[in-house]
HTML snippet that shows the backbone in 3Dmol.js (N, CA, C, O; Angstrom):
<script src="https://3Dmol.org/build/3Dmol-min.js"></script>
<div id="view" style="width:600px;height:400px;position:relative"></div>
<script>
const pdb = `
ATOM      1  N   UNK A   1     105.469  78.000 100.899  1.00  0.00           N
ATOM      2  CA  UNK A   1     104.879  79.307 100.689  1.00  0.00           C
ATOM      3  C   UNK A   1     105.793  80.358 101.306  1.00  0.00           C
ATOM      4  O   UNK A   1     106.343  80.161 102.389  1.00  0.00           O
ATOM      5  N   UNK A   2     105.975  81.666 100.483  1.00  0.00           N
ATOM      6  CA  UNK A   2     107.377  82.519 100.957  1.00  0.00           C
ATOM      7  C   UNK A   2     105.945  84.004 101.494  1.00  0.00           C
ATOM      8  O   UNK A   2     105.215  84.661 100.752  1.00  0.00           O
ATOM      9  N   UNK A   3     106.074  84.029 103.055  1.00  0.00           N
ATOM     10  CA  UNK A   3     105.411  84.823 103.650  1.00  0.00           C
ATOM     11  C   UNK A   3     106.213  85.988 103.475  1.00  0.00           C
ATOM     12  O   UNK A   3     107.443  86.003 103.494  1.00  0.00           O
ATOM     13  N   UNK A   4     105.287  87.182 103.265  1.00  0.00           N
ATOM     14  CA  UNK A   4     105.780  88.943 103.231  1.00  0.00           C
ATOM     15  C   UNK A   4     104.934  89.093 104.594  1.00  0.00           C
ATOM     16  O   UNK A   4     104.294  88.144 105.046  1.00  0.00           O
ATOM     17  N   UNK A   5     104.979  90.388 105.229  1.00  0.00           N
ATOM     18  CA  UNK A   5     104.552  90.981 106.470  1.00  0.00           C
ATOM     19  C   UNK A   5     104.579  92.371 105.571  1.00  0.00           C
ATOM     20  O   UNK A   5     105.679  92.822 105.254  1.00  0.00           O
ATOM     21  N   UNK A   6     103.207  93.141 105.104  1.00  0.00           N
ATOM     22  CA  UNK A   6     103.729  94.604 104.849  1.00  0.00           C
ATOM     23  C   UNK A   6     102.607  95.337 106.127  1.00  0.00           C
ATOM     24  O   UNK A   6     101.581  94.912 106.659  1.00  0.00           O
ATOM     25  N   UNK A   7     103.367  96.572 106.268  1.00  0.00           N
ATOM     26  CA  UNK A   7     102.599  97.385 107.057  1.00  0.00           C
ATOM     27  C   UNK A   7     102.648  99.108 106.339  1.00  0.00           C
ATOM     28  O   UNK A   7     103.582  99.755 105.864  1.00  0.00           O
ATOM     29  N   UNK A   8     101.385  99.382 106.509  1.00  0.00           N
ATOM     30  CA  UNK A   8     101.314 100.815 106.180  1.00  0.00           C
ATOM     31  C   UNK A   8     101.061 101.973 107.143  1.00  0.00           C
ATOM     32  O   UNK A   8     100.489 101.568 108.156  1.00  0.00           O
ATOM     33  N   UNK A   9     101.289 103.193 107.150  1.00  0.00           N
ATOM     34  CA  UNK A   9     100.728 103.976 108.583  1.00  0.00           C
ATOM     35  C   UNK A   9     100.908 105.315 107.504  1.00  0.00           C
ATOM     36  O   UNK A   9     101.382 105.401 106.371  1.00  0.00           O
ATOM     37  N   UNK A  10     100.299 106.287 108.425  1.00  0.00           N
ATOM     38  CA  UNK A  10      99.970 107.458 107.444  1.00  0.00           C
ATOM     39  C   UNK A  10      99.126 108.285 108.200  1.00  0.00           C
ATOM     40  O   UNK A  10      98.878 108.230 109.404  1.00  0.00           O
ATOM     41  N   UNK A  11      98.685 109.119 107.274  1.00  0.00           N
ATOM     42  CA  UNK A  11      97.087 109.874 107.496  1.00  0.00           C
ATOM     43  C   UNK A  11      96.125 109.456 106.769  1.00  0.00           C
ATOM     44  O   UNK A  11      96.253 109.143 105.585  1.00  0.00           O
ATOM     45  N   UNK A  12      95.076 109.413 107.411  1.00  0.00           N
ATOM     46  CA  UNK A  12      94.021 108.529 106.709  1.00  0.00           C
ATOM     47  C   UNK A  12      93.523 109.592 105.622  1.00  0.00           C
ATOM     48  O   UNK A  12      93.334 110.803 105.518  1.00  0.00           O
ATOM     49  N   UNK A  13      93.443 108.633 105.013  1.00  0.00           N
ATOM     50  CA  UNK A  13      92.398 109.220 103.706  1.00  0.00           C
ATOM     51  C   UNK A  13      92.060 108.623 102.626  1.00  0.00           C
ATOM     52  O   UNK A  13      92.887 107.818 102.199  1.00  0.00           O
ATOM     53  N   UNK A  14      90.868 108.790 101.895  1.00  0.00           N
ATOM     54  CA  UNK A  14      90.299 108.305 100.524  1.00  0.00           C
ATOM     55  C   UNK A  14      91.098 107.271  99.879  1.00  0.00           C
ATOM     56  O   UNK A  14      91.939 107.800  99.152  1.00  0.00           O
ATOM     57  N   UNK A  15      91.168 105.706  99.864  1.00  0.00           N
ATOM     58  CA  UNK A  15      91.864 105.294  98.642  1.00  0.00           C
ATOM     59  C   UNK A  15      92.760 104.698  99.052  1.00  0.00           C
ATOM     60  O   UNK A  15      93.109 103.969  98.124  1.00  0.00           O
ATOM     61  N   UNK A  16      93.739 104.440 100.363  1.00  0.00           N
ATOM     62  CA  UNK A  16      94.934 103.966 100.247  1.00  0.00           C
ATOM     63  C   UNK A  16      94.534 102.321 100.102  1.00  0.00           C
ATOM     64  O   UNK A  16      94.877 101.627  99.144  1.00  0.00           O
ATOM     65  N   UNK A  17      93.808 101.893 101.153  1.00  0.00           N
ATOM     66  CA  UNK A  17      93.404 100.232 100.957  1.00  0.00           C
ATOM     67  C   UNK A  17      93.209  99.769  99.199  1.00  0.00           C
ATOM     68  O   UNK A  17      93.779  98.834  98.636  1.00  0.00           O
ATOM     69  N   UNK A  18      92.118 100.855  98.530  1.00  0.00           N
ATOM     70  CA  UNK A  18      92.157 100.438  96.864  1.00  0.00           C
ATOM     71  C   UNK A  18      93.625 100.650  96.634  1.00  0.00           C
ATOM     72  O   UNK A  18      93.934  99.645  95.994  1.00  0.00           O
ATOM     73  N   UNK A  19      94.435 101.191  96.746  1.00  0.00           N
ATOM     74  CA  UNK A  19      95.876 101.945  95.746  1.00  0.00           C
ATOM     75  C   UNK A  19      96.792 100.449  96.285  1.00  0.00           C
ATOM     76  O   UNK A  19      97.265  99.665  95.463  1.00  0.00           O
ATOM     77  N   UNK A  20      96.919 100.257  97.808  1.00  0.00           N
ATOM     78  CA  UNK A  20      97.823  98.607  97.975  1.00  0.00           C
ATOM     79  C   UNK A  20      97.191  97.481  97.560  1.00  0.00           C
ATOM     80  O   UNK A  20      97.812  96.440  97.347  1.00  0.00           O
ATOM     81  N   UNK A  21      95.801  97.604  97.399  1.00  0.00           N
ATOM     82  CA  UNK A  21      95.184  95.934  97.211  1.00  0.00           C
ATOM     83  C   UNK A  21      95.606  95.680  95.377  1.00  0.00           C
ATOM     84  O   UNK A  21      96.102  94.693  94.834  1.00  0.00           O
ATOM     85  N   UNK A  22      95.165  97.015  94.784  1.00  0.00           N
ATOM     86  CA  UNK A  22      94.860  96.617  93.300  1.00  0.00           C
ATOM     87  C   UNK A  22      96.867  96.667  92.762  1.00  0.00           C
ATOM     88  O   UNK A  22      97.160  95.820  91.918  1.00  0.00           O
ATOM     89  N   UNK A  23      97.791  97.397  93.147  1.00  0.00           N
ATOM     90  CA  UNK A  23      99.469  96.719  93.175  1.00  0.00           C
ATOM     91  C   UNK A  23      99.312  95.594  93.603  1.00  0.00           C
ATOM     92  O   UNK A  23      99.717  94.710  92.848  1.00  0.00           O
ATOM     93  N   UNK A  24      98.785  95.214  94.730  1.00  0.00           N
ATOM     94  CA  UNK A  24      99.366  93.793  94.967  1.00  0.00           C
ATOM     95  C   UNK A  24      98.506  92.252  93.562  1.00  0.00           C
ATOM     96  O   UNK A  24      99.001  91.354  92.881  1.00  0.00           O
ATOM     97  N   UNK A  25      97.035  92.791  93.811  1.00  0.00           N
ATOM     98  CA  UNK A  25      96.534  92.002  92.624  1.00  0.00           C
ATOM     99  C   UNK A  25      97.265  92.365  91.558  1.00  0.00           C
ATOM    100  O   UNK A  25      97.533  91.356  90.906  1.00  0.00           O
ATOM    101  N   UNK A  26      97.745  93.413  91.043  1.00  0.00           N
ATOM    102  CA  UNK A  26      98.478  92.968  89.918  1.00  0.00           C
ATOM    103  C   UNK A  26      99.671  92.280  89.413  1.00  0.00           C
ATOM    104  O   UNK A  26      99.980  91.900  88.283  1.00  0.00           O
ATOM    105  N   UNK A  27     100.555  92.189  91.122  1.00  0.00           N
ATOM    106  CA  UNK A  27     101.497  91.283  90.889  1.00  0.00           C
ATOM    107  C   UNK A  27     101.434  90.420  91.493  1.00  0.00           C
ATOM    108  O   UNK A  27     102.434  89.951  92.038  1.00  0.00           O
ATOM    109  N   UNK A  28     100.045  89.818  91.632  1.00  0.00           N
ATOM    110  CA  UNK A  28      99.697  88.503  91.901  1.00  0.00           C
ATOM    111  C   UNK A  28     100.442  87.931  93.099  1.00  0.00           C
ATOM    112  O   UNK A  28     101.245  87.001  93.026  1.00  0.00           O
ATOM    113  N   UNK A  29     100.119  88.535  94.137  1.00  0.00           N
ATOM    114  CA  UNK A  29     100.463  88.737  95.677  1.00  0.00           C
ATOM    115  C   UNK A  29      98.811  88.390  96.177  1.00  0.00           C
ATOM    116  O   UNK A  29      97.802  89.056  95.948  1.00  0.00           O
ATOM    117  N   UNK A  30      98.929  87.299  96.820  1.00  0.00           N
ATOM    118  CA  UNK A  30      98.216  87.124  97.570  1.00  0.00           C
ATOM    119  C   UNK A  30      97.846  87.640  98.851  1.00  0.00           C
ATOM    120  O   UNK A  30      98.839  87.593  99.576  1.00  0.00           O
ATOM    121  N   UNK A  31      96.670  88.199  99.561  1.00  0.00           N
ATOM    122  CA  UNK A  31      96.378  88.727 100.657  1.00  0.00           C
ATOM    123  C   UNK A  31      95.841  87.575 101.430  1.00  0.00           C
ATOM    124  O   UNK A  31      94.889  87.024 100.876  1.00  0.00           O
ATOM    125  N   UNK A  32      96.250  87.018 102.690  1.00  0.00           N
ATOM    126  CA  UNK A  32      96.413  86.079 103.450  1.00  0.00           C
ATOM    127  C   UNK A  32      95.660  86.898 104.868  1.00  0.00           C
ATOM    128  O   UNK A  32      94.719  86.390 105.478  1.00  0.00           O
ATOM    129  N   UNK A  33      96.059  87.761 105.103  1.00  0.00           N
ATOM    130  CA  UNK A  33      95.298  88.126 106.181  1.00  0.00           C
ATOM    131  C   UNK A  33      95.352  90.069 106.691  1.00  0.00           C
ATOM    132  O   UNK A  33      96.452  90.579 106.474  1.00  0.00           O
ATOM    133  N   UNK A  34      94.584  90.750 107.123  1.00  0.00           N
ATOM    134  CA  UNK A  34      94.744  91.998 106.560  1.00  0.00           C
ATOM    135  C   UNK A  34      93.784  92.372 107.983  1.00  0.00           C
ATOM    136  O   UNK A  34      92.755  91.769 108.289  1.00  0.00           O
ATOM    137  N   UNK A  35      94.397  93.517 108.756  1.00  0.00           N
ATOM    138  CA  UNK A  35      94.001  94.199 109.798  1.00  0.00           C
ATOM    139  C   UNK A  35      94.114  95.630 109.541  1.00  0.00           C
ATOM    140  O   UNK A  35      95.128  96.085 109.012  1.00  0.00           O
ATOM    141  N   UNK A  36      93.030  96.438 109.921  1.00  0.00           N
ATOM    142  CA  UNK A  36      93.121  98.111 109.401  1.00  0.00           C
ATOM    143  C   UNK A  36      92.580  98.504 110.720  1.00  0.00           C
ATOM    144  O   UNK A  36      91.763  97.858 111.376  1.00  0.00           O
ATOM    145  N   UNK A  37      93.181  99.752 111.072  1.00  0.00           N
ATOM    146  CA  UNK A  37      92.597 100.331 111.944  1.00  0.00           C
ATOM    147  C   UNK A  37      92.921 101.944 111.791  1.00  0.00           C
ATOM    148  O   UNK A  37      94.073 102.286 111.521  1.00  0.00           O
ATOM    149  N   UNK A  38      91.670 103.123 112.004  1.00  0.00           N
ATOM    150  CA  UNK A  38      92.202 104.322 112.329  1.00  0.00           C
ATOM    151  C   UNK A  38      91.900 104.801 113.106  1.00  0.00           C
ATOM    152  O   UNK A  38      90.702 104.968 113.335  1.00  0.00           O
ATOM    153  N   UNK A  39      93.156 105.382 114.117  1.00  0.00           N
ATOM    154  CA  UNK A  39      93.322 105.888 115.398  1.00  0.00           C
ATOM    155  C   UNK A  39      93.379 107.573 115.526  1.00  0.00           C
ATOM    156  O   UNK A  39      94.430 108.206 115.423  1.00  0.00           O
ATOM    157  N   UNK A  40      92.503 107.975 115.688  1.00  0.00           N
ATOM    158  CA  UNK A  40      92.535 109.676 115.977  1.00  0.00           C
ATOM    159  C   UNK A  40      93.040 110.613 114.280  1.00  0.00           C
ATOM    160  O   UNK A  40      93.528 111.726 114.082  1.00  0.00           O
ATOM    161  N   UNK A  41      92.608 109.464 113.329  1.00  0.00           N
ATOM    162  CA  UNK A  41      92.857 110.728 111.913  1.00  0.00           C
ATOM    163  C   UNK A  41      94.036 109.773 111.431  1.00  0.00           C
ATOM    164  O   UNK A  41      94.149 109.560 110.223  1.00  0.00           O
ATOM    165  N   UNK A  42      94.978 109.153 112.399  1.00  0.00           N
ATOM    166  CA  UNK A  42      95.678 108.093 111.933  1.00  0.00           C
ATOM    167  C   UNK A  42      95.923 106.481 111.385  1.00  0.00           C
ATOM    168  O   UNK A  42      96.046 105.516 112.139  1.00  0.00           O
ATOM    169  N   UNK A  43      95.963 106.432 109.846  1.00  0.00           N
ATOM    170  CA  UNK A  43      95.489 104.873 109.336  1.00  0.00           C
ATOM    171  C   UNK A  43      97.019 104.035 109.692  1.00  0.00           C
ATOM    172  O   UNK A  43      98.191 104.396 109.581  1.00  0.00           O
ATOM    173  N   UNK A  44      96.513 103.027 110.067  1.00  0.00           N
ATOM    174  CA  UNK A  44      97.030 101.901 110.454  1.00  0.00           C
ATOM    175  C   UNK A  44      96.461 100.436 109.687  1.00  0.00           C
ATOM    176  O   UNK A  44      95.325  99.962 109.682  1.00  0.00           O
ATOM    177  N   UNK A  45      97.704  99.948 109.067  1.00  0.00           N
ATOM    178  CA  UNK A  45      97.246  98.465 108.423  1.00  0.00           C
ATOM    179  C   UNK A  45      98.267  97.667 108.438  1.00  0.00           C
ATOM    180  O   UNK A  45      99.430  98.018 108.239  1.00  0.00           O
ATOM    181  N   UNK A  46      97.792  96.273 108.733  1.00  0.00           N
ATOM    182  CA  UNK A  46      99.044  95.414 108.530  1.00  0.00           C
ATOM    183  C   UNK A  46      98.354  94.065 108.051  1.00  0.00           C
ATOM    184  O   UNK A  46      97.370  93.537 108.569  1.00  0.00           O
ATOM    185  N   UNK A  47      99.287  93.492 106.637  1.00  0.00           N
ATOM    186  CA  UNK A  47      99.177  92.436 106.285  1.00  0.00           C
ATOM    187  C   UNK A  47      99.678  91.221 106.179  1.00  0.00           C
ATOM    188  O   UNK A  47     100.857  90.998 106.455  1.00  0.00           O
ATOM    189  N   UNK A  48      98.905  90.353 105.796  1.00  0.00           N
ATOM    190  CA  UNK A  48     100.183  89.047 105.813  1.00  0.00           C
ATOM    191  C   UNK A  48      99.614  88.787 104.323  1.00  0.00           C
ATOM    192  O   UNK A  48      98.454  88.570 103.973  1.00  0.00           O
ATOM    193  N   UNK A  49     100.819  88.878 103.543  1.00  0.00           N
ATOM    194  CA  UNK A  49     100.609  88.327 102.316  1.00  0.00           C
ATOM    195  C   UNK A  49     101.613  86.974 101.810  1.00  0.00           C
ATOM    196  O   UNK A  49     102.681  86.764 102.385  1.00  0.00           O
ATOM    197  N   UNK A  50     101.063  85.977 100.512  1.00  0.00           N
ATOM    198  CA  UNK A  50     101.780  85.018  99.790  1.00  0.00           C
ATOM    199  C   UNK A  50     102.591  85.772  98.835  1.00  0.00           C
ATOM    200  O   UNK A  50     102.060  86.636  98.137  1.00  0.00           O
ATOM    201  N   UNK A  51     103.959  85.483  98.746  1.00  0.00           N
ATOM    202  CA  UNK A  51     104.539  86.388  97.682  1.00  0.00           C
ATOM    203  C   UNK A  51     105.315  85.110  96.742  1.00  0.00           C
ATOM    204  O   UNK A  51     106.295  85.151  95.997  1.00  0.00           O
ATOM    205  N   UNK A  52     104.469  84.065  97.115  1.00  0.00           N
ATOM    206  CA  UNK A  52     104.811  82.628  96.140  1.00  0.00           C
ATOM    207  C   UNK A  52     104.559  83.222  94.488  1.00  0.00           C
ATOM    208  O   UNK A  52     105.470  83.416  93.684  1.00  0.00           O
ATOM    209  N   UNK A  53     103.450  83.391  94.292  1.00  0.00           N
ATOM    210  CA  UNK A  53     102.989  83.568  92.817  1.00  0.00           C
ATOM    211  C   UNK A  53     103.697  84.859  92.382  1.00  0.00           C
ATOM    212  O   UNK A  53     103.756  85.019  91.163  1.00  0.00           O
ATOM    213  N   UNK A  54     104.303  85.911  93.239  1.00  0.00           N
ATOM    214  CA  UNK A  54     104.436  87.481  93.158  1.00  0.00           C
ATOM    215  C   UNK A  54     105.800  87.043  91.750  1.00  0.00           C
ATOM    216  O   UNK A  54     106.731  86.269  91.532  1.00  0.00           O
ATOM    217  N   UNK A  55     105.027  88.201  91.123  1.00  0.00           N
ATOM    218  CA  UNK A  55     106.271  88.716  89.446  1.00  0.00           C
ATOM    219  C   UNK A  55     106.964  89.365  89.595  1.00  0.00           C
ATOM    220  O   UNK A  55     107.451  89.775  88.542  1.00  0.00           O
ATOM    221  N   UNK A  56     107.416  89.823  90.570  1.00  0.00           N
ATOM    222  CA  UNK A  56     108.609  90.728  90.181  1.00  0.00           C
ATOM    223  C   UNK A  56     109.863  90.105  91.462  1.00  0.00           C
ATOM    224  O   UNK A  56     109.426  89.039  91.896  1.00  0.00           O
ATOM    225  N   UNK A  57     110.955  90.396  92.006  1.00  0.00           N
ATOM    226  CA  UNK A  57     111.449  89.713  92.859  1.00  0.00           C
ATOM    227  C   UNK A  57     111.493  90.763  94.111  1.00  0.00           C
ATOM    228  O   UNK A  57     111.613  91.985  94.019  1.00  0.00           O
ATOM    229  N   UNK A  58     111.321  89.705  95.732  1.00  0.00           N
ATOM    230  CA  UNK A  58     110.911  90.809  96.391  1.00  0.00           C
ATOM    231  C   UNK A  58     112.051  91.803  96.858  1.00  0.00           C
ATOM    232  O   UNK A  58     111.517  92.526  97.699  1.00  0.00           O
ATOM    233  N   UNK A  59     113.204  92.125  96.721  1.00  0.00           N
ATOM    234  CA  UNK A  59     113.277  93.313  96.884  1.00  0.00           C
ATOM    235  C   UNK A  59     112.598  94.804  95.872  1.00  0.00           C
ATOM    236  O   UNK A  59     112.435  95.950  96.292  1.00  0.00           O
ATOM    237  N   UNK A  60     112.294  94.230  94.370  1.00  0.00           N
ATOM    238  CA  UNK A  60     111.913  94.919  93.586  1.00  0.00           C
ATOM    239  C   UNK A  60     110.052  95.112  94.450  1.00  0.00           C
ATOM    240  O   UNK A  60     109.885  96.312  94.665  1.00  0.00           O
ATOM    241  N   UNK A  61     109.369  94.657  94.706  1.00  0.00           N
ATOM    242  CA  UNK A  61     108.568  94.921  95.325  1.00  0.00           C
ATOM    243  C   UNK A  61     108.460  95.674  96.380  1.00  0.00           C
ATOM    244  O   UNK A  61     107.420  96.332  96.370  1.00  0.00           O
ATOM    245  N   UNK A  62     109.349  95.888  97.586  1.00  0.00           N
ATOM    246  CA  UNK A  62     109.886  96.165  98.987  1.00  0.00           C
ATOM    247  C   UNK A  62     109.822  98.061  98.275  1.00  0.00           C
ATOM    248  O   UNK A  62     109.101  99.032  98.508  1.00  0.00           O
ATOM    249  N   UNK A  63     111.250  97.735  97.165  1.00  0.00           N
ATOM    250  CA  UNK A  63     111.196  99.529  96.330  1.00  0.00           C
ATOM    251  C   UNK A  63     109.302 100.122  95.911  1.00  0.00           C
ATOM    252  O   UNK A  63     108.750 101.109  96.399  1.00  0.00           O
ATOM    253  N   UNK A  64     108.811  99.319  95.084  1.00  0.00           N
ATOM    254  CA  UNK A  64     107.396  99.288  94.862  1.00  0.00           C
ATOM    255  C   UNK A  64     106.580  99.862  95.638  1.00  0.00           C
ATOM    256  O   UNK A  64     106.025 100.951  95.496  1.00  0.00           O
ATOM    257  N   UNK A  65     106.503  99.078  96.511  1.00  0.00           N
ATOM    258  CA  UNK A  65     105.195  99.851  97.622  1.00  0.00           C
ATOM    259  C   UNK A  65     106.004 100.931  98.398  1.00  0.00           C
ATOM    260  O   UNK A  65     105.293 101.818  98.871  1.00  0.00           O
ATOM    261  N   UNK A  66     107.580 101.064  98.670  1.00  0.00           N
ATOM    262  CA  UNK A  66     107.828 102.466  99.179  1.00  0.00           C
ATOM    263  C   UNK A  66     107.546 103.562  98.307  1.00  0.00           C
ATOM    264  O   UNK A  66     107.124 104.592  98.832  1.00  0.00           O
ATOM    265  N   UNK A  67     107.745 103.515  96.734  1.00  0.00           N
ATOM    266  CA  UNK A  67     107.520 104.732  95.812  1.00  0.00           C
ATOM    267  C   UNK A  67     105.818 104.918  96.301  1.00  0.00           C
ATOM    268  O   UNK A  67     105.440 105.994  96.763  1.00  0.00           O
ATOM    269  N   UNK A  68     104.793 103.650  96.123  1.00  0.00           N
ATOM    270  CA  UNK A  68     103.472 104.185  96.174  1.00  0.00           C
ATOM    271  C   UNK A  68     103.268 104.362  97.172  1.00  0.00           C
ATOM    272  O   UNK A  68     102.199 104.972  97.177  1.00  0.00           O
ATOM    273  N   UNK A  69     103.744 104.175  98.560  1.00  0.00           N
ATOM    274  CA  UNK A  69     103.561 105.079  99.702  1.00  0.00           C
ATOM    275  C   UNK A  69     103.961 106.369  99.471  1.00  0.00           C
ATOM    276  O   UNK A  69     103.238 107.218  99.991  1.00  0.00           O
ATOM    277  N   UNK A  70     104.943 106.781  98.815  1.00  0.00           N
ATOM    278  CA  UNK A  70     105.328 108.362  98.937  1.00  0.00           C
ATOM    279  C   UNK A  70     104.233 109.252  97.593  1.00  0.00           C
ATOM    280  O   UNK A  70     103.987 110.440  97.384  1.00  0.00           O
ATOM    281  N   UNK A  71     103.864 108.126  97.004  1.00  0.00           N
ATOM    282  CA  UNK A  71     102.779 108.572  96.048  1.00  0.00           C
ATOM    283  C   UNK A  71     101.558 109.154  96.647  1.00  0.00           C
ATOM    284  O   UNK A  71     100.863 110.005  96.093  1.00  0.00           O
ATOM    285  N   UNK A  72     101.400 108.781  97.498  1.00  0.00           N
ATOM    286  CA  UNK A  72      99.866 108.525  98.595  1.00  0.00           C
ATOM    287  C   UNK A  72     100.181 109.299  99.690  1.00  0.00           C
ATOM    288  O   UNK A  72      99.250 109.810 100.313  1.00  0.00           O
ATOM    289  N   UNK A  73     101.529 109.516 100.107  1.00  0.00           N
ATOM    290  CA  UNK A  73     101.770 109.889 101.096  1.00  0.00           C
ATOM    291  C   UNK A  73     101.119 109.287 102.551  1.00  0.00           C
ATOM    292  O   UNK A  73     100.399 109.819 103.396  1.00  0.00           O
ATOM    293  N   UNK A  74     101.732 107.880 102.439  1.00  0.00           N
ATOM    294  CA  UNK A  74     101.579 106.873 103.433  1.00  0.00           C
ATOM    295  C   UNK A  74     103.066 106.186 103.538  1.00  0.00           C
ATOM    296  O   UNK A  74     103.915 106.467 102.692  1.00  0.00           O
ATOM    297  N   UNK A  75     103.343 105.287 104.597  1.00  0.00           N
ATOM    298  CA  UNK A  75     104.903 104.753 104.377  1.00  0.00           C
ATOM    299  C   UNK A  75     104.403 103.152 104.846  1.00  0.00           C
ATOM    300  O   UNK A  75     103.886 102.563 105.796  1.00  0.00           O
ATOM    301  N   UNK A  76     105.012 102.873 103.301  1.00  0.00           N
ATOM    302  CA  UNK A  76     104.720 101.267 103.634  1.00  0.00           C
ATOM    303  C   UNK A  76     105.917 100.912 103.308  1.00  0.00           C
ATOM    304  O   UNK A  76     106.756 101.437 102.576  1.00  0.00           O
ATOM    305  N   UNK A  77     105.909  99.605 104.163  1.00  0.00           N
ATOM    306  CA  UNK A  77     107.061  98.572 103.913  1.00  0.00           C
ATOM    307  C   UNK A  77     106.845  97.065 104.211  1.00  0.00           C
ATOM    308  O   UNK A  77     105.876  96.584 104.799  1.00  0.00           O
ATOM    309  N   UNK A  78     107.703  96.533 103.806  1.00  0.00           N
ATOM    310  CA  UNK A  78     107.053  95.214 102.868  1.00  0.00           C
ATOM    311  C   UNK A  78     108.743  94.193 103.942  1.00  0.00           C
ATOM    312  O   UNK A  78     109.795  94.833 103.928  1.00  0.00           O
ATOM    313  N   UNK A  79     108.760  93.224 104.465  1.00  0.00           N
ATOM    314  CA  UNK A  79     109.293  92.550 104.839  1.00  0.00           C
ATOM    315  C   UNK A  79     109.359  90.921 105.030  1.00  0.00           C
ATOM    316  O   UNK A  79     108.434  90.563 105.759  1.00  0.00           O
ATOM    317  N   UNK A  80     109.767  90.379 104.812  1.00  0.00           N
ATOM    318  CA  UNK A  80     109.533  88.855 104.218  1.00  0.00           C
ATOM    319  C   UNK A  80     109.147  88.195 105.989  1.00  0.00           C
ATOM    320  O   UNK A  80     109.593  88.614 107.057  1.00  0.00           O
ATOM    321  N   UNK A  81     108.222  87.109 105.748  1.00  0.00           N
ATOM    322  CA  UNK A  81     107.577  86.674 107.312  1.00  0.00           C
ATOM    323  C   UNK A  81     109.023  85.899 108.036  1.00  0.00           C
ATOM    324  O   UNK A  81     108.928  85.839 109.262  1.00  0.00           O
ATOM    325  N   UNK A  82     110.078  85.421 107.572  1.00  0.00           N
ATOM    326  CA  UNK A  82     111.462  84.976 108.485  1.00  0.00           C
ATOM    327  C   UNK A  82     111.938  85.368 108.801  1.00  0.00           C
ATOM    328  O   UNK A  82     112.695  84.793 109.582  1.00  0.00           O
ATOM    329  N   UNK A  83     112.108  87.057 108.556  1.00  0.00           N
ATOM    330  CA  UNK A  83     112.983  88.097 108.651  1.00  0.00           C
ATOM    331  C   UNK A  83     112.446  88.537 110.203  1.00  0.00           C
ATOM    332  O   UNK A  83     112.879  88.385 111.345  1.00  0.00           O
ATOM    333  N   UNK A  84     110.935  89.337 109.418  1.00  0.00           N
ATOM    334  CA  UNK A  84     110.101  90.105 110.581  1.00  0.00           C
ATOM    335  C   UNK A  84     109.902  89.352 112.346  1.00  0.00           C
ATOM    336  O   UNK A  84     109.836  89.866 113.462  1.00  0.00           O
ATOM    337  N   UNK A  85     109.857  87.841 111.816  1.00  0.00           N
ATOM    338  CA  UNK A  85     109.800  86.876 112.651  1.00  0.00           C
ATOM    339  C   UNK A  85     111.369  86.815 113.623  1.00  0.00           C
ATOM    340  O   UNK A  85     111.228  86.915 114.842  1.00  0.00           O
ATOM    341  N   UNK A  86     112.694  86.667 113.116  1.00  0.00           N
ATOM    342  CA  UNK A  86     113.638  86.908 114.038  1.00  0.00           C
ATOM    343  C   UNK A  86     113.809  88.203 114.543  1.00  0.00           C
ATOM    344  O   UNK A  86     114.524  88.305 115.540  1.00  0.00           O
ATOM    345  N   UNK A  87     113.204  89.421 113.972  1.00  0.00           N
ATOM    346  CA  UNK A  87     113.693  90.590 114.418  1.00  0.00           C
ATOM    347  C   UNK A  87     112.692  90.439 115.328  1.00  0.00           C
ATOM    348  O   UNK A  87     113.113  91.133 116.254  1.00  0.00           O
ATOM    349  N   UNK A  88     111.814  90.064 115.624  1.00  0.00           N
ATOM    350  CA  UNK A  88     110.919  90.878 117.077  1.00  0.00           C
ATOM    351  C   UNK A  88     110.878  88.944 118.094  1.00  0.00           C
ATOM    352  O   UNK A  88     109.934  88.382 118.651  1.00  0.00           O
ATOM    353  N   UNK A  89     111.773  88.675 117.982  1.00  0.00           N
ATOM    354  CA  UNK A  89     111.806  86.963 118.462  1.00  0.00           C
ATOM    355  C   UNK A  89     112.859  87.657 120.204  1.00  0.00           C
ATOM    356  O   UNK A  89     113.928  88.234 120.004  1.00  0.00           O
ATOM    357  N   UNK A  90     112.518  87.532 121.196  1.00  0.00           N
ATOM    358  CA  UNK A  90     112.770  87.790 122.296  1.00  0.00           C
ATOM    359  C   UNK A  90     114.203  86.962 122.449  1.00  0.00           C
ATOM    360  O   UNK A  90     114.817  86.983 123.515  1.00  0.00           O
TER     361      UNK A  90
END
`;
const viewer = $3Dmol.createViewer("view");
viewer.addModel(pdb, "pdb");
viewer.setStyle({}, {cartoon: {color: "spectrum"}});
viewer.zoomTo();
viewer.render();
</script>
């Protein structure tokens, strides 16, 4: 199974959880595990998704959710779980 790590941050408002869940169901990205939190007006989310079944290839995805973050005006980014895993590895 090929783990993604995406995280979003922003200003909260109306819609962003529907606008990443229903992209990712459509390219058949599995949601594995999903934490939201908003802090003082500020949204915070981070997921762990399967990007086994995902259609498109993931850097074409990584571009994807940055355009619909700037759509939404949220900034997401999308990083594969081996990657995210050596960069914060002590």
């Amino acid at each position: 199974m090929m783990k993604g790590i995406i995280t979003v941050l922003g200003k909260d408002q109306v819609g962003i959880i529907a606008k990443v869940c229903t992209y990712l169901a459509e390219d058949k990205i599995n949601i594995l595990d999903i934490s939201q939190t908003i802090v003082n007006g500020y949204f915070n989310m981070m997921m762990i998704v399967d990007l086994t079944g995902c259609s498109d290839r993931v850097s074409e995805v990584i571009d994807q959710l940055a355009n619909l973050g700037k759509e939404i005006g949220v900034d997401i980014r999308l990083q594969r779980e081996d990657i995210f895993d050596n960069m914060h590895r002590i």
